[in-house]
N, C-alpha and C positions, 0 to 999 in steps of 0.2 A: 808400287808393290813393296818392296824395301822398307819404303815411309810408313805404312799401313803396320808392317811388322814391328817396327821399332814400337810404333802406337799401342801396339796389342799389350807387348810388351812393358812400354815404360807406365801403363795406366794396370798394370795387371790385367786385362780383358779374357781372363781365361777360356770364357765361356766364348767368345768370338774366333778364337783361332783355328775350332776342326769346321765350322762353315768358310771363315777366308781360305785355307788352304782348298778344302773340296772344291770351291771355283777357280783355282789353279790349274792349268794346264803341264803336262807331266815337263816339258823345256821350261817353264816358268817355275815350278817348283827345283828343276838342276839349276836354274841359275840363283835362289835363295839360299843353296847350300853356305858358300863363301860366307854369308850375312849371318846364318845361322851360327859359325862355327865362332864368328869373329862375337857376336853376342855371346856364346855359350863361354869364349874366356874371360870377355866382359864380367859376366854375373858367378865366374866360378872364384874371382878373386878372392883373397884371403882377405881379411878385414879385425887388424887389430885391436880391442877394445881395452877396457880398463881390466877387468878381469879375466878376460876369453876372447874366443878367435869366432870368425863365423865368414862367410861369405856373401860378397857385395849384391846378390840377386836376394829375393823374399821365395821361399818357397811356390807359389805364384808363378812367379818367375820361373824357377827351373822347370815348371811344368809344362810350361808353355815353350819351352825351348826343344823339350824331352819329345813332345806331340809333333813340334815342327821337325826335328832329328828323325822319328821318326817317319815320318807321312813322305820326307823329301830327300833323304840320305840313302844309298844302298846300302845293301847288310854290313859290307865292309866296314863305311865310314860311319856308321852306326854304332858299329862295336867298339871303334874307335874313340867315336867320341862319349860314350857311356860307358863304357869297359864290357858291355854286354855280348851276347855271342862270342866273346873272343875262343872260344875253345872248341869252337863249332866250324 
């Protein structure tokens, strides 16, 4: 499950990630959180270049993390890790 995520992930499969999740089971998507969050500071790294900054994920990428955050996080940790709802 983990492996599959990483896959989604390291190949960009964006189009793959809301079918893998839907056949998740609700305790199999609470135990992706950990994987997810641990990816989300993975790809949110800072990434200094010659003239500019940018982070180590491809847009791609955060999208697919944003989809899995949301589909498997509760509101809390959702807010948490996107800064969204937080005022809700």
């Amino acid at each position: 499950m983990k492996e599959r995520l990483y896959e989604i992930l390291n190949e960009e499969k964006i189009h793959e990630i809301v079918p893998f999740l839907k056949q998740l089971s609700a305790e199999e998507k609470q135990t992706l959180v950990p994987t997810i969050k641990k990816m989300d500071r993975e790809i949110n790294k800072i990434i200094m270049t010659k003239n500019s900054y940018h982070t180590a994920g491809s847009v791609n990428q955060h999208s697919i993390i944003d989809i899995a955050s949301f589909v498997c996080m509760d509101q809390k940790s959702f807010g948490k890790i996107t800064g969204a709802f937080s005022a809700i």
